[in-house]
Backbone bond lengths (Angstrom), bond angles and torsions (degrees), N, CA, C in turn:
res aa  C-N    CA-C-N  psi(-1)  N-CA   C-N-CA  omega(-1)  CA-C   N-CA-C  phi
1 X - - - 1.463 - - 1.523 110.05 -
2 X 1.650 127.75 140.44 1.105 120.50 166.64 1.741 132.44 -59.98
3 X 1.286 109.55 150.14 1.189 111.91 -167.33 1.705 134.57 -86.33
4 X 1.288 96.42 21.02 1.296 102.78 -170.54 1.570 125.06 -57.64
5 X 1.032 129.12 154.72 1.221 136.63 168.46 1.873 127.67 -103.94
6 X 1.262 107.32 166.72 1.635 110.75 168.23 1.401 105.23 178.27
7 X 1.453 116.96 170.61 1.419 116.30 178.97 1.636 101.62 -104.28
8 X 1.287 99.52 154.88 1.186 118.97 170.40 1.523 133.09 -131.42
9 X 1.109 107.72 120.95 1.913 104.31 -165.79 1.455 100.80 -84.26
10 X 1.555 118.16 -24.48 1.769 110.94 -148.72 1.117 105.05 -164.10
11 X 1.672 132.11 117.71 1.016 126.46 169.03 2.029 110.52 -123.93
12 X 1.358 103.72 113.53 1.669 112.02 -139.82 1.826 75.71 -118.42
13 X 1.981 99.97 113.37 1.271 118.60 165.17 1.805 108.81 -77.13
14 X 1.269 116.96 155.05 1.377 127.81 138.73 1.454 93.54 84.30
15 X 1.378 133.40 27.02 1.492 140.35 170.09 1.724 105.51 -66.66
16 X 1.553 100.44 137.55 1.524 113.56 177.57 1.453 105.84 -110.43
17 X 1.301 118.82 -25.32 1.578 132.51 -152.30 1.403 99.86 -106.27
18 X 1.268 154.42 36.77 1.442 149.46 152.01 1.739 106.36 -159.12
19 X 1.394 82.61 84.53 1.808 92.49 -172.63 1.455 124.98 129.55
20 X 1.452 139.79 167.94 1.201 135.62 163.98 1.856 98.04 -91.63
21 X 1.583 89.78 148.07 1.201 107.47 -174.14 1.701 143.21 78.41
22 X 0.959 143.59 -115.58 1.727 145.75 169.96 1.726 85.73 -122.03
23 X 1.154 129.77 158.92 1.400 146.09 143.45 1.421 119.63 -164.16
24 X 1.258 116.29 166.98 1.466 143.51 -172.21 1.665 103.45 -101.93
25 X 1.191 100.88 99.60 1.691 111.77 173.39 1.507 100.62 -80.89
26 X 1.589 117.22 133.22 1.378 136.86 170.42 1.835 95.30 -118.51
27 X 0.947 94.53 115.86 1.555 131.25 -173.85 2.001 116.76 -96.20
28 X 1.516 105.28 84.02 1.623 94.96 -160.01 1.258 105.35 -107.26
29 X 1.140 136.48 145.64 1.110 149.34 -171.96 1.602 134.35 -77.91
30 X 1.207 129.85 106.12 1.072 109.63 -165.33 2.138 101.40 150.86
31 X 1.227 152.22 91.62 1.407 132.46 163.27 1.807 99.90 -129.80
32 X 1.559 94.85 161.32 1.343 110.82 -179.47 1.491 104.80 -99.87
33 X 1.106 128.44 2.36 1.801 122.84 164.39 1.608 105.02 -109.43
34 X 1.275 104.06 137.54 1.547 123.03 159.58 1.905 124.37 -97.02
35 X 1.549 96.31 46.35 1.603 99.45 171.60 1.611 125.50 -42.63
36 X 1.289 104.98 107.89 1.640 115.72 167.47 1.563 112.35 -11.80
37 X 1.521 121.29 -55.62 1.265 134.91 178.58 1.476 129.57 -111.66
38 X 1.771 97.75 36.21 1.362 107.94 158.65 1.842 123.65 -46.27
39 X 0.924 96.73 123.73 1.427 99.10 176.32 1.560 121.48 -86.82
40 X 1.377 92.50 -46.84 1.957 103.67 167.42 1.547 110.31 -74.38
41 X 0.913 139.16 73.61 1.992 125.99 -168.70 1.549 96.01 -91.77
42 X 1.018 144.21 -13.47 1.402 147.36 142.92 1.491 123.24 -71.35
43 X 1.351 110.78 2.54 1.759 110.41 143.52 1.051 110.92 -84.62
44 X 1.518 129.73 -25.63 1.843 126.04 -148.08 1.963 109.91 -76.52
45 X 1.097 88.06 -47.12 2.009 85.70 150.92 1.284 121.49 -76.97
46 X 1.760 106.56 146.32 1.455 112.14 -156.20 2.120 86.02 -89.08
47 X 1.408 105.75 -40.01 1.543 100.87 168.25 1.071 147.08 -60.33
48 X 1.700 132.13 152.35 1.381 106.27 158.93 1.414 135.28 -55.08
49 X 1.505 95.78 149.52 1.852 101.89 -179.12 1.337 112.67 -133.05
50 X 1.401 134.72 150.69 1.183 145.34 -153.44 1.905 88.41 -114.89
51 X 1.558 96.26 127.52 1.437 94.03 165.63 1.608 130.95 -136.29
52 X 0.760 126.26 115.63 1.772 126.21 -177.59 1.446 114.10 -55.30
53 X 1.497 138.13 137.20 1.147 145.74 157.78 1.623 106.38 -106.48
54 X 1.758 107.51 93.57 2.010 95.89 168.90 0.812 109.04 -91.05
55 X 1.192 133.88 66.04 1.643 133.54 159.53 1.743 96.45 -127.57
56 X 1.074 118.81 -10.52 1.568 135.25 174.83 1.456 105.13 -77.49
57 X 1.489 121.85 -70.58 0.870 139.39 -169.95 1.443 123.00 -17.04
58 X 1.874 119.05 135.26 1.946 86.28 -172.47 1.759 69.48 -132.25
59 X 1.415 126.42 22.82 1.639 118.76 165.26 1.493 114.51 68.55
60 X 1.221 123.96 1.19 1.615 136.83 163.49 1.681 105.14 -21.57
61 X 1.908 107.82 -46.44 1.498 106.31 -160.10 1.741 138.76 65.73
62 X 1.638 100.51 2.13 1.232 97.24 170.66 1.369 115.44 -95.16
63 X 1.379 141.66 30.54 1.466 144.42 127.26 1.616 113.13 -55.69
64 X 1.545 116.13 -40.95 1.406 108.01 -179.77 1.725 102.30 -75.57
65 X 1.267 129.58 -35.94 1.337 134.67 -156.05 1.509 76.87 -72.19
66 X 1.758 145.29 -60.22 1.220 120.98 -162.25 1.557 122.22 -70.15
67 X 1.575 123.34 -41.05 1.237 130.99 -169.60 1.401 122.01 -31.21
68 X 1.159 124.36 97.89 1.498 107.82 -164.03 1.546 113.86 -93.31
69 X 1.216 120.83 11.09 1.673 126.38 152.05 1.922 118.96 -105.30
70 X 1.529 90.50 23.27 1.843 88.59 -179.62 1.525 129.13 38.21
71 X 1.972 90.07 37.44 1.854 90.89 -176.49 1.675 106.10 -64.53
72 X 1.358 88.22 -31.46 2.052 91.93 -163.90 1.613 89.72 -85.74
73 X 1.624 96.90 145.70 1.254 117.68 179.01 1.591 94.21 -152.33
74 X 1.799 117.14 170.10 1.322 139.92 -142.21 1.726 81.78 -122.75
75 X 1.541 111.46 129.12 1.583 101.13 168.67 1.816 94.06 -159.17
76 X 1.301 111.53 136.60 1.373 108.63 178.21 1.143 117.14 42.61
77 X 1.716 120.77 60.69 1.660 123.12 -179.15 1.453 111.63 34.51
78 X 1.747 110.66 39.76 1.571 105.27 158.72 1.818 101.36 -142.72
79 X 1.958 89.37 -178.10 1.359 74.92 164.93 1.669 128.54 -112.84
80 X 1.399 150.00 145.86 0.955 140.48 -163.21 1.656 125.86 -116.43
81 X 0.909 130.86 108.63 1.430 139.39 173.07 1.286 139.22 -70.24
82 X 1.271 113.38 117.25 1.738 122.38 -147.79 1.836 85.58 -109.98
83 X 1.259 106.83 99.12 1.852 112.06 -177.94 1.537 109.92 -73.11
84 X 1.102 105.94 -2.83 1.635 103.18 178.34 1.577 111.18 -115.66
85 X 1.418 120.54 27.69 1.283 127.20 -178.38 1.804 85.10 -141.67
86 X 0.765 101.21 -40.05 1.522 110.42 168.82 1.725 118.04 -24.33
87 X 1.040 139.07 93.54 1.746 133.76 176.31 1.496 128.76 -116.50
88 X 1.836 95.08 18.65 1.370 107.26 162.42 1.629 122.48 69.62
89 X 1.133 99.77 -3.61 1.390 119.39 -170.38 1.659 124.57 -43.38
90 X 1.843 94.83 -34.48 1.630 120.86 152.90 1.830 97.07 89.31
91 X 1.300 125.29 -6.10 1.450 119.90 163.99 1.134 123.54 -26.97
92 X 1.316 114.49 -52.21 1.474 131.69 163.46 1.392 128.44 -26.11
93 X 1.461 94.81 -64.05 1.594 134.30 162.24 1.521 89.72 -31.34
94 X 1.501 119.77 -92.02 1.234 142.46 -164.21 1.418 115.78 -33.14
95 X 1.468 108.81 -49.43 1.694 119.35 -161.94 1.772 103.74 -86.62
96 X 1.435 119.15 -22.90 1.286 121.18 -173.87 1.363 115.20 -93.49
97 X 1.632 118.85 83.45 1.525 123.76 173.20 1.705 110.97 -60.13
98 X 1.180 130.81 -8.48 1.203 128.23 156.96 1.302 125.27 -74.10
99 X 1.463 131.61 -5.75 1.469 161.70 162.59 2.070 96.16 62.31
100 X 1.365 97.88 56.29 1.374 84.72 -176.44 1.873 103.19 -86.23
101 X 1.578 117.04 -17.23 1.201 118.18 164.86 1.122 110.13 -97.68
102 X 1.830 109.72 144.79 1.515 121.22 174.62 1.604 105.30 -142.84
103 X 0.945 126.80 167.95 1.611 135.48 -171.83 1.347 73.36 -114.30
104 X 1.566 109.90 160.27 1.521 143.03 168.72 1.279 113.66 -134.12
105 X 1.356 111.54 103.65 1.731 110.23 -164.95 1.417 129.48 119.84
106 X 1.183 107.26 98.26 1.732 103.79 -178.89 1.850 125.27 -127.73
107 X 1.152 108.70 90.35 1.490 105.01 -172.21 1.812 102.39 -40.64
108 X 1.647 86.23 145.24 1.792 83.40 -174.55 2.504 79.98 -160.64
109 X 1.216 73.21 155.40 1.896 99.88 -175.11 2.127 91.46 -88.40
110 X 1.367 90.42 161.66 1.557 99.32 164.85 1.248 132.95 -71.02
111 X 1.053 95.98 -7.13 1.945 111.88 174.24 1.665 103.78 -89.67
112 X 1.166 104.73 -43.69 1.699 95.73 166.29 1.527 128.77 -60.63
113 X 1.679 119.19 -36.68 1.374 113.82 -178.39 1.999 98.70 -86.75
114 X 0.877 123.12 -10.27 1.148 130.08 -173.14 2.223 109.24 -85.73
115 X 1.175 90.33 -37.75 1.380 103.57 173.90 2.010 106.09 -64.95
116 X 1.305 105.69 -43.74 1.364 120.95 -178.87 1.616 110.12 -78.16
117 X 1.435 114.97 -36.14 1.424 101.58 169.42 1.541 131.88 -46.61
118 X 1.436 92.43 -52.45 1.427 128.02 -179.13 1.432 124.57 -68.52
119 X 1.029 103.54 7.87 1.733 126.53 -168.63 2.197 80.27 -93.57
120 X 1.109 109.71 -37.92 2.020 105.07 -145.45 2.024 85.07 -118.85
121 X 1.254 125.82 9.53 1.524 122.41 145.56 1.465 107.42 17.26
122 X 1.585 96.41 -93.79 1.650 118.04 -155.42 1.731 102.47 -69.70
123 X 0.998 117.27 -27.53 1.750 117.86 -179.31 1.864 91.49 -68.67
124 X 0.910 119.09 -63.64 1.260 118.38 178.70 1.825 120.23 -26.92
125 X 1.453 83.50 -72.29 2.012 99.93 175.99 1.636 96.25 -49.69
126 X 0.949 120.89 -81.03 1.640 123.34 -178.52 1.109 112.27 -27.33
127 X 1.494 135.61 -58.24 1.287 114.47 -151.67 1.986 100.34 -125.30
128 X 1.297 104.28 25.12 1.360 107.99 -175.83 1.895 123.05 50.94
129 X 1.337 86.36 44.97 1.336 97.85 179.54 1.649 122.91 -99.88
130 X 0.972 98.15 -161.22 1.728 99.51 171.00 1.741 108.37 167.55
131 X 1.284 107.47 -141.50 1.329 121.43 -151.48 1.762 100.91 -129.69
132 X 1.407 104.02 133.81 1.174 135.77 -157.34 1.674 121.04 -116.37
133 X 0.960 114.40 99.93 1.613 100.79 171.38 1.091 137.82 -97.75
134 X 1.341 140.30 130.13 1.814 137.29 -152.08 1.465 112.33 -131.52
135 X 1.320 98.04 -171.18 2.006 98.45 170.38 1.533 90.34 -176.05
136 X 1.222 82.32 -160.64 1.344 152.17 39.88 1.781 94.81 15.01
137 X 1.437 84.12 -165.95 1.863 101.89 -165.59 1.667 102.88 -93.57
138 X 1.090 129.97 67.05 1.220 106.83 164.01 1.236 149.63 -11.28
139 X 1.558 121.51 -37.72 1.406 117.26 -165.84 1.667 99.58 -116.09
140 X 1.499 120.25 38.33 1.114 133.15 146.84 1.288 129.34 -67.92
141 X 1.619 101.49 -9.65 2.018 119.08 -163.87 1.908 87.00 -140.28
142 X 0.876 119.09 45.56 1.001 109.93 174.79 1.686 131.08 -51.24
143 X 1.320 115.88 -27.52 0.937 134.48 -168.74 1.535 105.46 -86.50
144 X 1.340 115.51 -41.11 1.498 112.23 170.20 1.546 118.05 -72.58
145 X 1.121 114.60 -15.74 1.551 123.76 165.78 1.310 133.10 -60.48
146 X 1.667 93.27 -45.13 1.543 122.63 172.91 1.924 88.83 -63.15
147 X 1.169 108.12 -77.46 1.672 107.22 -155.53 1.733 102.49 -35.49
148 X 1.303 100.49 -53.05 1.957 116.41 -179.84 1.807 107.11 -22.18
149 X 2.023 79.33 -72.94 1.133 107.04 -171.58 1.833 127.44 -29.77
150 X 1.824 96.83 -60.18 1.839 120.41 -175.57 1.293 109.65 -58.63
151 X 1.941 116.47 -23.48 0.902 126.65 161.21 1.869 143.29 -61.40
152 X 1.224 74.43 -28.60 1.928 101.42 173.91 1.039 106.83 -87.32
153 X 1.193 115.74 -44.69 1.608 118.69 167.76 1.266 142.35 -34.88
154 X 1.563 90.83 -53.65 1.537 126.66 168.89 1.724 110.29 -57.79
155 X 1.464 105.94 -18.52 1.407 100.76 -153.60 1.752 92.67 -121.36
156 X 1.082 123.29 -19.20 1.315 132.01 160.39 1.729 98.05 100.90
157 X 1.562 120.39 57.16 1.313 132.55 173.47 1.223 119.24 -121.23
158 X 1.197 127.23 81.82 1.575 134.72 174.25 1.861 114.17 -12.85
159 X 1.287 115.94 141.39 1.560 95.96 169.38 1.186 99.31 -146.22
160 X 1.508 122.78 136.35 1.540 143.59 140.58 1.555 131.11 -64.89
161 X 1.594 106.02 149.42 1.619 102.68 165.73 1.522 83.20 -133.80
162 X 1.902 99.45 150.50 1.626 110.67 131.93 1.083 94.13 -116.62
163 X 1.687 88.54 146.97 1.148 131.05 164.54 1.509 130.68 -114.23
164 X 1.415 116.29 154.47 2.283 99.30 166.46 1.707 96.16 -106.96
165 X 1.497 119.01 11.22 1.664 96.76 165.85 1.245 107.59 106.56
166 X 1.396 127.56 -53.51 1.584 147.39 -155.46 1.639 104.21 -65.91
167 X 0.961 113.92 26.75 1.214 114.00 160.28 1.766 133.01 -121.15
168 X 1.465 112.56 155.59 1.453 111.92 165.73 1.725 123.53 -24.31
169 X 1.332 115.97 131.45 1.725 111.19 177.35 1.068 100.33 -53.01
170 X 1.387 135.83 -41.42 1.563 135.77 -126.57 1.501 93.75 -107.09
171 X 1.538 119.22 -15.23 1.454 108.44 165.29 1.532 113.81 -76.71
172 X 1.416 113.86 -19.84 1.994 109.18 175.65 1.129 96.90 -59.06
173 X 1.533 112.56 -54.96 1.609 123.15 -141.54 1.790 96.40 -71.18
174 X 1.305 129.90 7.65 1.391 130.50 175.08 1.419 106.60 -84.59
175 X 1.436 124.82 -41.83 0.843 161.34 179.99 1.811 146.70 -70.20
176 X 1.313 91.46 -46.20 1.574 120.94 153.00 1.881 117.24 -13.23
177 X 1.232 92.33 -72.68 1.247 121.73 -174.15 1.523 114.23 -39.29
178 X 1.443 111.92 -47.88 1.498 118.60 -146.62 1.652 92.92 -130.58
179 X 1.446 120.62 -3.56 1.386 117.23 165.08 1.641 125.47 -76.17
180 X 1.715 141.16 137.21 1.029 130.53 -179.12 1.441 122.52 -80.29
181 X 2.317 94.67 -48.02 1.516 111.96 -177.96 1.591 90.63 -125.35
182 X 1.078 123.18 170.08 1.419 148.85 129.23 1.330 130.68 -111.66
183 X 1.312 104.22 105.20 1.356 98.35 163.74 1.915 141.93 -137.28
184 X 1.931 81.26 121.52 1.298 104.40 -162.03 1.659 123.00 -100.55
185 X 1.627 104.44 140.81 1.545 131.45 164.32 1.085 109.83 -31.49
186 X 1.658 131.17 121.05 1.077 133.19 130.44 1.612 115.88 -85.90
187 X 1.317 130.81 126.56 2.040 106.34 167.87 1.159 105.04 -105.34
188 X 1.533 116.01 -33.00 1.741 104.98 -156.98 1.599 100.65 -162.19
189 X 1.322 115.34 138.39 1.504 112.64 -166.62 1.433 91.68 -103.67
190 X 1.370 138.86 -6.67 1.477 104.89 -176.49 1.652 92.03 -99.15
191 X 1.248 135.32 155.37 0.863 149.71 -132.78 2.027 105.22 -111.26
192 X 1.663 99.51 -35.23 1.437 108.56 177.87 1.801 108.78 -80.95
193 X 1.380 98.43 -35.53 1.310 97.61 170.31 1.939 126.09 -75.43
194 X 1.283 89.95 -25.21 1.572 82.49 164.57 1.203 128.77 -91.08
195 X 1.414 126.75 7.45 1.279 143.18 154.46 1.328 104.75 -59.55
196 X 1.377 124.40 -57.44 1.754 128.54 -170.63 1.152 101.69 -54.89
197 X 1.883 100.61 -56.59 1.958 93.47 -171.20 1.607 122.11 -82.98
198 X 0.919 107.91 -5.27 1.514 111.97 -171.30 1.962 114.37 -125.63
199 X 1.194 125.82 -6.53 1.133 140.27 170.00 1.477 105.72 78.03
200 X 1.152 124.17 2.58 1.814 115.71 174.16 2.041 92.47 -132.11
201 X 1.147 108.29 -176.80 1.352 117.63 172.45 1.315 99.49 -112.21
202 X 1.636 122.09 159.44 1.704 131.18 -154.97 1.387 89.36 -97.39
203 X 1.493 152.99 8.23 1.563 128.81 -174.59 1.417 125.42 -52.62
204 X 1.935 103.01 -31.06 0.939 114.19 -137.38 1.975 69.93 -100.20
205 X 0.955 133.87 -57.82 1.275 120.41 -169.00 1.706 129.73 -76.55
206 X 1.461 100.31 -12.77 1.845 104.78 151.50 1.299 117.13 -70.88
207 X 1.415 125.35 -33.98 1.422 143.28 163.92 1.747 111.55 -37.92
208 X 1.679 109.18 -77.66 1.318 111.50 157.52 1.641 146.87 -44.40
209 X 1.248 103.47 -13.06 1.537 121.54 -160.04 1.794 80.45 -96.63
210 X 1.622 105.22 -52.98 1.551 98.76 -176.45 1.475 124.98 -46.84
211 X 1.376 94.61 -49.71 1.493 109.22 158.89 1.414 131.61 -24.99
212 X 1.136 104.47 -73.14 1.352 140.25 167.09 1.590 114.37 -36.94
213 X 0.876 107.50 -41.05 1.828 130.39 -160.25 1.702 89.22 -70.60
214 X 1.688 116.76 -47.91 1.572 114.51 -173.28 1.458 126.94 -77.96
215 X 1.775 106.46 9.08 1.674 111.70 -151.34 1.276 80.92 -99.42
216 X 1.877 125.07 -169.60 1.323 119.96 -148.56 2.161 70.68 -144.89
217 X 1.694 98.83 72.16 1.260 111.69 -175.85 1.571 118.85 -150.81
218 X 1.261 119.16 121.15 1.584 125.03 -165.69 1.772 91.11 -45.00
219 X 1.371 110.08 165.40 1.370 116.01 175.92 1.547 102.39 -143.81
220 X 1.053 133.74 117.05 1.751 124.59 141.53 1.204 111.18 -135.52
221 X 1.703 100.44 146.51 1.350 114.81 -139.39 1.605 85.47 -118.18
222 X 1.552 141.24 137.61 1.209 157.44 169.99 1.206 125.03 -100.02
223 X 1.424 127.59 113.04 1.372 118.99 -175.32 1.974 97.35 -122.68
224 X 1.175 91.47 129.69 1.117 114.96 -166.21 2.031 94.33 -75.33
225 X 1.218 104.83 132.39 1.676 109.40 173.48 1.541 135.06 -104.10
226 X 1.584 112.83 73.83 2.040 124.73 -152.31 1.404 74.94 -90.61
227 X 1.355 118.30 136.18 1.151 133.41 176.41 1.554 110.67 -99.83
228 X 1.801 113.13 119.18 1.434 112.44 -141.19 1.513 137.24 84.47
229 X 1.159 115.74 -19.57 1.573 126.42 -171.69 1.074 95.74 -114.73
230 X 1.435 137.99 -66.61 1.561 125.37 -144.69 1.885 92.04 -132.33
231 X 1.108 106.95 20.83 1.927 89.02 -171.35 1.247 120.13 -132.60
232 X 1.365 113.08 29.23 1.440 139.49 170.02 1.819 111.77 -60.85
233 X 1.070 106.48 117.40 1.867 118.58 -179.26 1.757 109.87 -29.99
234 X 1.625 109.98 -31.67 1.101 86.06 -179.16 1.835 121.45 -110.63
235 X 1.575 83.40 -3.85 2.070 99.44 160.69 1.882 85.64 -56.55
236 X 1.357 105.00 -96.01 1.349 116.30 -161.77 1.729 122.38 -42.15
237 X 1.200 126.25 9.42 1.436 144.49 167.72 1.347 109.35 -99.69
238 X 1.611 113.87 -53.51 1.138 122.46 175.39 1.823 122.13 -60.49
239 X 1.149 109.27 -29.37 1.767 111.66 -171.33 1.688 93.24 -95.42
240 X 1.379 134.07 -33.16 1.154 131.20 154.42 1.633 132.35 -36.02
241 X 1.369 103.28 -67.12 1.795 113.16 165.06 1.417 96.14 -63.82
242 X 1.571 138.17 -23.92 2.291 107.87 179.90 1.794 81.44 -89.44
243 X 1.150 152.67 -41.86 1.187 121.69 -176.98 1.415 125.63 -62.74
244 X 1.359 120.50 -38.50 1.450 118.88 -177.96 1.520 79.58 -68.29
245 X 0.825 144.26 -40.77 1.801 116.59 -154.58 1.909 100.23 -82.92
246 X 1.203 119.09 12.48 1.402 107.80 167.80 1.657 119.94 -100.96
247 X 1.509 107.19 62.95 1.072 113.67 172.89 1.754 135.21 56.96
248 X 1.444 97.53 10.42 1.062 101.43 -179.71 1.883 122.21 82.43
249 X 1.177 96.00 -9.39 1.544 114.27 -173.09 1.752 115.05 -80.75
250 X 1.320 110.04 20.97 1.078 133.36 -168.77 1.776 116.78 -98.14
251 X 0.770 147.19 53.90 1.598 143.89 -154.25 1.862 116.63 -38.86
252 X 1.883 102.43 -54.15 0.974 90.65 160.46 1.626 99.36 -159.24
253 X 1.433 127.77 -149.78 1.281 137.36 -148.59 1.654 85.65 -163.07
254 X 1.646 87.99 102.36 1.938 92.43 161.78 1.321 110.73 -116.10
255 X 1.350 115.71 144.20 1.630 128.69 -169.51 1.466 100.14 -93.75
256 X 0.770 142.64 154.13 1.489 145.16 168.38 1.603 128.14 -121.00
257 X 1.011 144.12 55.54 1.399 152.90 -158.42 1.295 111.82 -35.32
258 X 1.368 134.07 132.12 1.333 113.29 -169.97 1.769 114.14 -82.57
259 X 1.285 112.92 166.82 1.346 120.33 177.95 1.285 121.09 -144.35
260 X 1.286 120.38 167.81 1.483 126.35 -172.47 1.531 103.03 -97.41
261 X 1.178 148.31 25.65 1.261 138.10 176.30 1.179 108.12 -59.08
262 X 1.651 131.55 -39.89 1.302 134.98 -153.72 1.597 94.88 -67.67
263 X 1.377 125.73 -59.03 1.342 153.29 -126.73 1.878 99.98 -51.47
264 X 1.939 103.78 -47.37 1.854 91.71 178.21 1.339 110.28 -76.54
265 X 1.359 121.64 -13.46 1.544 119.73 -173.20 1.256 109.60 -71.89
266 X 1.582 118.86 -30.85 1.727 110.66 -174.43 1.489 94.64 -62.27
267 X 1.456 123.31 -41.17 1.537 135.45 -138.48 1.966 91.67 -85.29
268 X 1.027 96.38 -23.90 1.735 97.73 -175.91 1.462 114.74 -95.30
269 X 1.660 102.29 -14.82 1.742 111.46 167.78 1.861 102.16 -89.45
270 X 1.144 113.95 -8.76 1.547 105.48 -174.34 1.418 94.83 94.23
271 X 1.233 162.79 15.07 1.332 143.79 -162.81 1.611 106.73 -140.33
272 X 1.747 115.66 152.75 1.520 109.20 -142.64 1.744 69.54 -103.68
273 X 1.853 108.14 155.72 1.287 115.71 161.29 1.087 102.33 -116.68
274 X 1.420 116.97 146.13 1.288 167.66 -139.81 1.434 111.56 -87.80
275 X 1.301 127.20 -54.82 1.294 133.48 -153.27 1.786 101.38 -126.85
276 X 1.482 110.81 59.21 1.580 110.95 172.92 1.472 124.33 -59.51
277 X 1.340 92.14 -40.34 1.541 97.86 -146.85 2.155 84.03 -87.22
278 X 0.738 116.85 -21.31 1.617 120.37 -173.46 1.768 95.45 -39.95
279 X 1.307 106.24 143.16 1.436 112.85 163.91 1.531 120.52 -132.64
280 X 1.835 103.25 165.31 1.395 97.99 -162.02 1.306 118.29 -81.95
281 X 1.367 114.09 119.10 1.403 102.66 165.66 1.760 138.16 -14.30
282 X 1.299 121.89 128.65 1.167 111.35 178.39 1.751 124.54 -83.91
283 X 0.890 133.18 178.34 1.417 127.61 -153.91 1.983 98.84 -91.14
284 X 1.197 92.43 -45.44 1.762 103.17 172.10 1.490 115.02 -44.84
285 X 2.173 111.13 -67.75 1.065 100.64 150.35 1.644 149.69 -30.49
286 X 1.529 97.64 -37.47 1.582 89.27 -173.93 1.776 104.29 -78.95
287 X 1.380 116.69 -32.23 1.337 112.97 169.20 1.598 126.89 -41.76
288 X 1.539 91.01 -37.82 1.524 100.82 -174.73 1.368 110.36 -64.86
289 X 1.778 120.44 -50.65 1.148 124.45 157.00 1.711 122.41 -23.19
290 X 1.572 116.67 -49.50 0.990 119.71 -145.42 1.412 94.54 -94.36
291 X 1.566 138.15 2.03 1.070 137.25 -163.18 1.634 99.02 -107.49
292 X 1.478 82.98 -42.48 1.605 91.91 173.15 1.154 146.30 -58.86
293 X 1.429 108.91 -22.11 1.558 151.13 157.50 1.917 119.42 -49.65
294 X 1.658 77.59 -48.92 1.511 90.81 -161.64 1.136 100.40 -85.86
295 X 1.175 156.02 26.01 1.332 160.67 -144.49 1.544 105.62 -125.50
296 X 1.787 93.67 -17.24 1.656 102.17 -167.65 1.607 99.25 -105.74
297 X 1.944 121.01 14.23 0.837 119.78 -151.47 1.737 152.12 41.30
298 X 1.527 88.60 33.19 1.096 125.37 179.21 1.801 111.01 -72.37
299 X 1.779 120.67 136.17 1.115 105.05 166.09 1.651 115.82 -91.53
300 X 1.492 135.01 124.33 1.302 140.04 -147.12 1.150 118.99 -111.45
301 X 1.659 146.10 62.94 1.544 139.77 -170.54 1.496 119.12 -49.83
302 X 0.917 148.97 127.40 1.689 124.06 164.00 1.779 98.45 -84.77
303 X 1.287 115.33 129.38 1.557 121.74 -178.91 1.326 107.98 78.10
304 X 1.527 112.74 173.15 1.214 107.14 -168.73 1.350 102.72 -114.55
């Protein structure tokens, strides 16, 4: 088998919600957008990262007694992490039976995620499931996907990606081949505004999606629902008319309601999130959305 490599933050058994059926989400590390309401923010580096949980914490202090570059230090009855003294070394990890430290990220070969696929076989056959790929950006490693992928193939295991788009054509087109579904991010159709919320502008991923639209490859397209940010009558009219106009090659249109999952993870990476005060869509609302959608004869999921 080829030898490729990639990191991996997360490999999440017995998933119902990214795909038809049971599957095994492989979780890779690494995206080129910084969405306001990232939920994974420990995919968004392609490296490993060391992260603190203080809600774990029982203040023992023998993570600082091991650190042998004195990243961890004591500040306002907590503990604090200096990432550039930081060398990952994971001692920390080791000495804290309260597991309030964890590394995020583990380089691993295709024989390793392949060993783990193959662990959940029979959930697969049963419930027409399979194997899933996530991020962070997935199709940044395209090539290790592909190897994964020919492998699943071989073995008769369907495989998915999401994606947000923001990548090279020529990384799909690696890929193409050995993919079942894709399913990809829309956030925001005007292009200046998805620069603010997402840190790049969308040309490059309405561009691809078009692309995409002619390949002989399931498509559903996800639009994420920030209440105030992205769900204005004429955002959500507008990403409606560029999907109906992709030929129909579209299966369906899932809405995604926004949520706070992200919110302790920024706080456990050290980093402030952005969008507090945002609230969750209500269920009525999202219907309304979904009516609104369908108008373009669109088929419309709420959730995934």
């Amino acid at each position: 088998m080829a030898d490729s490599k990639t990191t991996v933050f997360d490999i999440q058994k017995f998933s119902v919600h990214d795909g038809p059926g049971i599957r095994t989400l492989i979780f890779l590390k690494g995206c080129p957008l910084r969405c306001l309401w990232c939920s994974n923010p420990e995919g968004q580096s392609s490296l490993p990262e060391l992260v603190f949980y203080p809600e774990r914490c029982k203040r023992l202090n023998r993570c600082l007694e091991v650190c042998p570059t004195h990243a961890i230090s004591v500040k306002e009855n907590s503990l604090l992490l200096n990432k550039d003294l930081c060398n990952l070394c994971g001692k920390c990890v080791d000495a804290c039976y309260a597991g309030a430290w964890k590394i995020f990220g583990q380089v691993v070969d295709v024989d390793y995620v392949i060993k783990e696929i193959e662990k959940d076989v029979l959930f697969y056959r049963n419930s027409g499931g399979g194997v899933t790929f996530g991020g962070g950006e997935p199709l940044l490693w395209p090539d290790f996907i592909n190897e994964v992928s020919q492998e699943c193939k071989r073995k008769g295991i369907p495989v998915a990606v999401e994606t947000c788009g923001h990548v090279p054509w020529r990384n799909f087109e690696k890929v193409l081949d050995v993919l079942d579904l894709i399913m990809y991010d829309i956030k925001h159709m005007d292009s200046v505004v998805h620069k603010k919320l997402c840190g790049a502008p969308n040309d490059l991923i309405l561009q691809n999606i078009k692309f995409l639209s002619k390949q002989k490859v399931d498509l559903i397209i996800r639009v994420p629902i920030i209440t105030n940010i992205n769900d204005s009558k004429h955002n959500i009219h507008e990403t409606a008319r560029f999907v109906a106009s992709l030929n129909g090659s579209v299966k369906r249109v899932e809405i995604l309601p926004y949520h706070k999952f992200g919110v302790k993870k920024y706080e456990r990476l050290g980093r402030k999130y952005e969008l507090t005060d945002v609230e969750i869509p209500e269920q009525e609302y999202m219907e309304e959305i979904k009516r609104e959608m369908e108008v373009n004869g669109l088929s419309v999921k709420i959730g995934g």
